[in-house]
PAZAPA-4460 file (N, C-alpha, C; in steps of 0.05 Angstrom, whole numbers, plus 32768, in hexadecimal, padded with zeros to 4 digits):
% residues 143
    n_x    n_y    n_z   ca_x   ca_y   ca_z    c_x    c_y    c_z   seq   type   mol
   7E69   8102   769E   7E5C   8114   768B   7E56   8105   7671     1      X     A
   7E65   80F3   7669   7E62   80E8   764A   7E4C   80CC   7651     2      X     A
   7E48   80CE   766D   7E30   80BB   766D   7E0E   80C1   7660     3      X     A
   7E1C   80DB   7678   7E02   80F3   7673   7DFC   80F5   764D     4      X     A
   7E0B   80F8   7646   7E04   8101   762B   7E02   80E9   761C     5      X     A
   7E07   80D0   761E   7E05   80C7   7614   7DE6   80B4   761D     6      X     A
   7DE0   80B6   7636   7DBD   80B1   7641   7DB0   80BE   7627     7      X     A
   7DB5   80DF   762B   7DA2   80F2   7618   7DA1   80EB   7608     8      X     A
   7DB8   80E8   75EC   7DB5   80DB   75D0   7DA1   80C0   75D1     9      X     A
   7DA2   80A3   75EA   7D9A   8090   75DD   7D77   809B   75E8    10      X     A
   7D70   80AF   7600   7D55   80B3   760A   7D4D   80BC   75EA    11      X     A
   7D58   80D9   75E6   7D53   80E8   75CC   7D4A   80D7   75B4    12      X     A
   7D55   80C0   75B1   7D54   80B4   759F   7D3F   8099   759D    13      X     A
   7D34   8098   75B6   7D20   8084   75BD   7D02   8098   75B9    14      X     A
   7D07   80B8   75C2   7CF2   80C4   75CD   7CEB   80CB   75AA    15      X     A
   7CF2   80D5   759A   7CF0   80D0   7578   7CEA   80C5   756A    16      X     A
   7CF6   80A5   7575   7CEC   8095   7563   7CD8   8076   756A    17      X     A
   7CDA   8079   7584   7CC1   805E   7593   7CB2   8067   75A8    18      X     A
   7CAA   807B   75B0   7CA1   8089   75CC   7C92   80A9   75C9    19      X     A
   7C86   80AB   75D7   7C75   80C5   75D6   7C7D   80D2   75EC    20      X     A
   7C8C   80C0   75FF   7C90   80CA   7626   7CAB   80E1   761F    21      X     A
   7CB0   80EE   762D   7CC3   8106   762A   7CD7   80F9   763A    22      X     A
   7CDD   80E2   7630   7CFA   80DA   7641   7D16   80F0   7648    23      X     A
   7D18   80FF   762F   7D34   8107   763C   7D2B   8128   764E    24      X     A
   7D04   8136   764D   7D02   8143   7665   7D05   8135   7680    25      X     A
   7CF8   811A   767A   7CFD   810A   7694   7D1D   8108   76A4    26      X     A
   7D32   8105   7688   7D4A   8106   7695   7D54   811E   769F    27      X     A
   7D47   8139   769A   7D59   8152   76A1   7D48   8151   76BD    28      X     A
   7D37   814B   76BE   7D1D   8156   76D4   7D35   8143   76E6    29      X     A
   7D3C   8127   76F0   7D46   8123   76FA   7D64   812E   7701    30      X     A
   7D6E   8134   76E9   7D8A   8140   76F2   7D8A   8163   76FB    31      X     A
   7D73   816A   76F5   7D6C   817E   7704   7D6E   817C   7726    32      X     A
   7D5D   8164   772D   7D5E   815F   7741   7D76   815C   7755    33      X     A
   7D83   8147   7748   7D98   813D   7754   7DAF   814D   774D    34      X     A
   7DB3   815D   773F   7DCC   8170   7746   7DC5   818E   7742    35      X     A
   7DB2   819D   7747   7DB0   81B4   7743   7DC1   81C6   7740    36      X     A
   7DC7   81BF   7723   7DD4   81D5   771D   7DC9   81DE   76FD    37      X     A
   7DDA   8200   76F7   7DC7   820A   76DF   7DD9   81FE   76CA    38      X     A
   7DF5   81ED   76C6   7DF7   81DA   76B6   7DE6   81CF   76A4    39      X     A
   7DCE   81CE   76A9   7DB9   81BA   769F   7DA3   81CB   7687    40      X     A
   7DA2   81E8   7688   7D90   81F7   767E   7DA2   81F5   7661    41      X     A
   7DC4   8203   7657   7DC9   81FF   763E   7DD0   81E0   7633    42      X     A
   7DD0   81CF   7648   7DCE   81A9   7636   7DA7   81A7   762B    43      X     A
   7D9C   81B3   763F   7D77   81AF   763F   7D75   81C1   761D    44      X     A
   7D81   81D2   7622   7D70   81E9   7609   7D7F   81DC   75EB    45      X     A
   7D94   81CE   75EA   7D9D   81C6   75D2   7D98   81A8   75C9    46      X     A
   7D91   819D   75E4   7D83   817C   75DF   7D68   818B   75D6    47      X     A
   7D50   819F   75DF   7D36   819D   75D1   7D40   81AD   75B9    48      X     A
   7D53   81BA   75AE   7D4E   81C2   7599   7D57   81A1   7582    49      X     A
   7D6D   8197   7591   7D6B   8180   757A   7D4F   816E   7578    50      X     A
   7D44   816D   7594   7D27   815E   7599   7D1C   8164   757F    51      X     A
   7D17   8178   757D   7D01   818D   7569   7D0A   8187   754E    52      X     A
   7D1E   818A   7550   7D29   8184   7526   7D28   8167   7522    53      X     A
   7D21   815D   753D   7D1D   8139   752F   7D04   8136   7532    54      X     A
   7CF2   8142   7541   7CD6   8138   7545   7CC5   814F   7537    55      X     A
   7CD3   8160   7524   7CC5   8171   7517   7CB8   8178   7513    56      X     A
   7CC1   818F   7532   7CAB   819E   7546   7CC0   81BC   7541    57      X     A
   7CA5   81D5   7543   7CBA   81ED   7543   7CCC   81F3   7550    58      X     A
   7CE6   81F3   754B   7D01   81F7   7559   7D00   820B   756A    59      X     A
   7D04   81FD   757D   7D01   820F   7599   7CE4   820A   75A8    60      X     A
   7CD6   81FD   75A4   7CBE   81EF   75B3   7CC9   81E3   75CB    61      X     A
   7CD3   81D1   75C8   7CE4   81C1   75DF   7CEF   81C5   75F2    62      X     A
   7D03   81D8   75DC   7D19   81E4   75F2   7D0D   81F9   7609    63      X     A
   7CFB   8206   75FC   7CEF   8219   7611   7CDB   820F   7621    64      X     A
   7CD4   81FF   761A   7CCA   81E3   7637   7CD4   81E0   7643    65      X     A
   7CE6   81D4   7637   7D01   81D0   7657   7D13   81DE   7666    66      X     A
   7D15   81F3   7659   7D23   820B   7665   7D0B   8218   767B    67      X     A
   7CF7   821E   766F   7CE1   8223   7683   7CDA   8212   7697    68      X     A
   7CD3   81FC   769A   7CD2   81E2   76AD   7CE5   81E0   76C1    69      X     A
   7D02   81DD   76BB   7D1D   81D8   76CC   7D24   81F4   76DC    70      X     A
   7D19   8209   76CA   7D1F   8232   76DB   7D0B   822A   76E6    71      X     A
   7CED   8219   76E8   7CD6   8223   7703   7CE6   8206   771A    72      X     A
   7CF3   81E9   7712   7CFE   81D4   771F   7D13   81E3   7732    73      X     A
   7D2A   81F5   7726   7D34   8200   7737   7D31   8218   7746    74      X     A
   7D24   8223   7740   7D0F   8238   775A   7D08   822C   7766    75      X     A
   7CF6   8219   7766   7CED   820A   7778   7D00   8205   7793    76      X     A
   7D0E   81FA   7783   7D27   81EF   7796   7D2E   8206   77AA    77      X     A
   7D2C   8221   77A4   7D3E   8232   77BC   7D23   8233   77D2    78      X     A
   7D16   8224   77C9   7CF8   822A   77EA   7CF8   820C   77F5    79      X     A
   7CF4   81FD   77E4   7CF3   81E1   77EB   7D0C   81CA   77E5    80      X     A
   7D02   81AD   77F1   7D1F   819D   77ED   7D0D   8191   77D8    81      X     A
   7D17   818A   77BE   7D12   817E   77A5   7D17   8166   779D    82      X     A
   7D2D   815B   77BB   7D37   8140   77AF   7D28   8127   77C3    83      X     A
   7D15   812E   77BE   7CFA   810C   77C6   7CE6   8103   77B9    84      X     A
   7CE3   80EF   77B8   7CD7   80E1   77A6   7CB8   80ED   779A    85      X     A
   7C9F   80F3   77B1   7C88   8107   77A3   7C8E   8117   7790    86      X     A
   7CAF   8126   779D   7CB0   8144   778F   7CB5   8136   7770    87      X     A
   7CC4   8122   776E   7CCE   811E   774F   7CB3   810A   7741    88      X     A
   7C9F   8105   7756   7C8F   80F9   7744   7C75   8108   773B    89      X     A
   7C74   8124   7750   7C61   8137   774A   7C68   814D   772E    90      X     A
   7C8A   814E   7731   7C8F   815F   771D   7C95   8148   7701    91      X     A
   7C9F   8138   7700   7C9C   812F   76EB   7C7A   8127   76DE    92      X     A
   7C64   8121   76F1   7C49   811F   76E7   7C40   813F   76D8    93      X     A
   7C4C   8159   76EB   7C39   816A   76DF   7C54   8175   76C5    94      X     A
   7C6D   8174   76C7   7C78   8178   76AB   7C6F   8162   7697    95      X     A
   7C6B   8151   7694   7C62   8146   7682   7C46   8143   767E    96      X     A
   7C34   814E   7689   7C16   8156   768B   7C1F   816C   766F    97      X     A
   7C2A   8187   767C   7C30   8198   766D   7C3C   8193   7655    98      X     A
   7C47   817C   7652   7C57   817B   7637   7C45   8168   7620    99      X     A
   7C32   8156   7630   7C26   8155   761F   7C06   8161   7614   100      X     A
   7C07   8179   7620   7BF0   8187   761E   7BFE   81A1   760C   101      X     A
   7C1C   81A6   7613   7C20   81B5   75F9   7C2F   81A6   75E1   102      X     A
   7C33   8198   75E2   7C37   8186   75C6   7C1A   8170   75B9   103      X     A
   7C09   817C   75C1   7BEE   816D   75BA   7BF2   814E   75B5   104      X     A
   7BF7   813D   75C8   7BFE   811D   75CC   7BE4   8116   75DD   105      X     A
   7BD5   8103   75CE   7BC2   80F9   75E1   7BC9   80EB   75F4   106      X     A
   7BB6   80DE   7604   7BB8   80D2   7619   7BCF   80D5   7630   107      X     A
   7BC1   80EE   7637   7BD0   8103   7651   7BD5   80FB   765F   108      X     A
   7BC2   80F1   766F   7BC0   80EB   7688   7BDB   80D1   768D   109      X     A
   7BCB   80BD   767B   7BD8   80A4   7682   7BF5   80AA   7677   110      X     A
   7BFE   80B6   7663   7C1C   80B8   7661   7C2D   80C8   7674   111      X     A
   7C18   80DB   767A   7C29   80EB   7695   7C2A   80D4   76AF   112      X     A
   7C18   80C9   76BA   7C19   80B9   76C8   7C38   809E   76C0   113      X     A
   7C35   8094   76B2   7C4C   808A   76A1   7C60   809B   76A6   114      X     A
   7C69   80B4   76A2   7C7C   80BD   769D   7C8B   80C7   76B6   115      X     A
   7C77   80C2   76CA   7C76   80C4   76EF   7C89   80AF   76F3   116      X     A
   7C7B   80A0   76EA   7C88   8084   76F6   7CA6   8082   76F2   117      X     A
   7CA7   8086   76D2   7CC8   807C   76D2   7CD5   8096   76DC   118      X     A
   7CC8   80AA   76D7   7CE1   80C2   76E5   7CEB   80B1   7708   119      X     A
   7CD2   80B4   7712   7CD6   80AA   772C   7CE3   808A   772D   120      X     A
   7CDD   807B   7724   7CF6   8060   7727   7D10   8069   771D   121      X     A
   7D15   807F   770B   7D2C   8085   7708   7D41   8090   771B   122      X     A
   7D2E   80A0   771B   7D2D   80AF   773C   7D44   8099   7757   123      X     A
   7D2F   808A   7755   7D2F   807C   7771   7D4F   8069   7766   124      X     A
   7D50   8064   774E   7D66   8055   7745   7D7C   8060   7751   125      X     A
   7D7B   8076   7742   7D99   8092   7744   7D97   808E   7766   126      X     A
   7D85   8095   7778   7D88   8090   7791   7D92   807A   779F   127      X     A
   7D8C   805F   778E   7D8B   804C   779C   7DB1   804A   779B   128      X     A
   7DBB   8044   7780   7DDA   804F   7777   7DEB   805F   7782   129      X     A
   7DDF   806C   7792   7DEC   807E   77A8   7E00   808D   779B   130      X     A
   7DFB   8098   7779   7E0F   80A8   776C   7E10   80C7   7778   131      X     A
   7DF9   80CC   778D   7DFE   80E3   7797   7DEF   80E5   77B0   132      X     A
   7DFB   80F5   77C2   7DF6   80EC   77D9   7DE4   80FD   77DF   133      X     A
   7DC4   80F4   77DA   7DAA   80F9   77E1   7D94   80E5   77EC   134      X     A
   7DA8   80CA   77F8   7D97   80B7   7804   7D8A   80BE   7814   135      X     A
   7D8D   80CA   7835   7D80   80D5   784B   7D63   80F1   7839   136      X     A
   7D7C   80FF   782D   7D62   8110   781E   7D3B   8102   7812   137      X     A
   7D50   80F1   7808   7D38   80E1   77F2   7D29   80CF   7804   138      X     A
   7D2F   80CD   7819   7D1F   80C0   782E   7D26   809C   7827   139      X     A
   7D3C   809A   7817   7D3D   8078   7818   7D49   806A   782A   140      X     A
   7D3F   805F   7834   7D4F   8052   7856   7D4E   8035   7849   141      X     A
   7D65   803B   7853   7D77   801E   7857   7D77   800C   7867   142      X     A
   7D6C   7FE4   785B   7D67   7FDC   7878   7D5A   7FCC   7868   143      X     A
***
């Protein structure tokens, strides 16, 4: 757990002050994935409200991004399996489509695309690490 929080502070603190990419949505979107559980909605809603008082944006912009994003990530989940690679590179392209179309950040396309990428190598990292046992899921074969 004190890893976890301490990812968020150094993402939080990259995404503020050198980066436009929504690193630490990128990190919930994954830990959404990989452990589904609603754990993740009160750490999500109090990391965007600090997001917001540092990137001085209206408090509560963020947070209700991500609270909204991770409640449609885990619906999802009770119809479909969430933990393979498309799924985390489709949902991280169109959450961050969305995030930077409502935080008015140019160059959409290509940062969502960007922001595909590392969700998904992250992705594939946490998989490759075998910190949770979603190898067969995630389709990574061994060999």
């Amino acid at each position: 757990m004190w890893f976890f929080v301490i990812l968020i502070l150094i993402l939080a603190l990259l995404q503020t002050s050198v980066t436009t990419l929504p690193l630490v949505f990128l990190l919930f979107l994954n830990a959404a994935v990989v452990a589904k559980k609603t754990w993740i909605f009160p750490i999500a809603f109090l990391t965007g409200l600090a997001l917001d008082a540092l990137l001085l944006n209206p408090l509560g912009k963020t947070s209700l991004f991500l609270a909204i994003f991770l409640f449609i990530i885990l619906l999802y989940d009770k119809k479909f399996d969430i933990q393979t690679f498309p799924f985390v590179f489709l949902a991280s392209f169109i959450g961050s489509f969305a995030y930077f179309i409502a935080f008015q950040i140019p160059n959409v396309f290509t940062q969502a695309t960007a922001s595909a990428a590392i969700s998904t190598l992250s992705f594939w990292i946490l998989v490759g690490l075998n910190r949770f046992n979603i190898k067969e899921k995630a389709g990574f074969n061994e060999g």
